[in-house]
C-alpha positions as CSV (number, residue, x, y, z in Angstrom):
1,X,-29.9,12.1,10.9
2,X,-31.3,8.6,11.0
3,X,-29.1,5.0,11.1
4,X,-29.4,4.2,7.3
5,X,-27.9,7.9,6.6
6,X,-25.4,7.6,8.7
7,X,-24.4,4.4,7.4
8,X,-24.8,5.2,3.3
9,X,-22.5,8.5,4.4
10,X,-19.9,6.5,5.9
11,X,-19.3,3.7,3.0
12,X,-19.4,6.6,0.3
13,X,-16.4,7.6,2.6
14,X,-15.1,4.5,2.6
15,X,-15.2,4.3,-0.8
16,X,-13.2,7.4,-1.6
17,X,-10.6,6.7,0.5
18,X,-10.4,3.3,-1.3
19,X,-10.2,4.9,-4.6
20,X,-7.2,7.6,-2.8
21,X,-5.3,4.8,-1.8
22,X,-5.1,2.4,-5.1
23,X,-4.4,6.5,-6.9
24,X,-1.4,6.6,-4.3
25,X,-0.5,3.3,-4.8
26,X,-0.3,3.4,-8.5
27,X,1.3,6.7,-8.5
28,X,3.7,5.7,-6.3
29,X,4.6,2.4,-8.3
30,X,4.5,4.1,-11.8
31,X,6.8,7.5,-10.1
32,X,9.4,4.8,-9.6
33,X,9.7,3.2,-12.5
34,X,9.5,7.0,-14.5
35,X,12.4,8.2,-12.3
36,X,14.5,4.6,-12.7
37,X,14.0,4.9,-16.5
38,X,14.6,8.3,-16.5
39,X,18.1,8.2,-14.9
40,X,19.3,5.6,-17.3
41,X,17.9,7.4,-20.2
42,X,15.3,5.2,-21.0
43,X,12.3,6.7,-22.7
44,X,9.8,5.2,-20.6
45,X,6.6,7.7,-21.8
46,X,5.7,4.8,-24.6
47,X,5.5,2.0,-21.7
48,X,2.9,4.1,-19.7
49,X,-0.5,4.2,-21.6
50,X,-1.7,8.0,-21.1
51,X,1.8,9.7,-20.8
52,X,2.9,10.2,-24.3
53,X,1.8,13.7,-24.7
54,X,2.9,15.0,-21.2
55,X,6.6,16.9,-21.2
56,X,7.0,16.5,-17.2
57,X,7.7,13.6,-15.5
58,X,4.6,14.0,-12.9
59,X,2.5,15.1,-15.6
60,X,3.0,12.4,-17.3
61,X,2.7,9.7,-14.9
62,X,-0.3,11.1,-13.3
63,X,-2.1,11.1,-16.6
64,X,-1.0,6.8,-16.8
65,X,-2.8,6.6,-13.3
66,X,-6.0,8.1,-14.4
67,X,-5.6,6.0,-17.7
68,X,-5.2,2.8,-15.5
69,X,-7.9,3.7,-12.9
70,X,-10.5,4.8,-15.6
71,X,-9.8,1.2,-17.0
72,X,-10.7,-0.5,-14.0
73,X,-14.2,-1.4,-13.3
């Protein structure tokens, strides 16, 4: 395996464990504010672009995170 190889191998690493982390972020931030509106009977599903359609909870706020990443240049 030669040194530019090597390298190219380890920032296509880089990259998806960049693109895992801002997934976990955004999960993470949109799980919260689901579950908040959720307990006080909110209907959030209109505020999250992507989660209209979904019935769960996860369902529905994983499909907003792809929505928002596939947005993102």
């Amino acid at each position: 395996m030669t040194a530019s190889t090597l390298k190219s191998d380890l920032g296509h690493t880089r990259g998806a464990e960049s693109s895992r982390l801002v997934f976990c972020v955004c999960f993470a931030m949109f799980l919260v504010i689901a579950v908040i509106a959720q307990l006080l009977f909110i209907p959030w599903r209109s505020w999250l672009t992507g989660a209209e359609d979904h019935r769960s909870l996860i369902g529905g706020v994983r499909s907003a995170v792809y929505t928002l990443l596939s947005n993102i240049p």
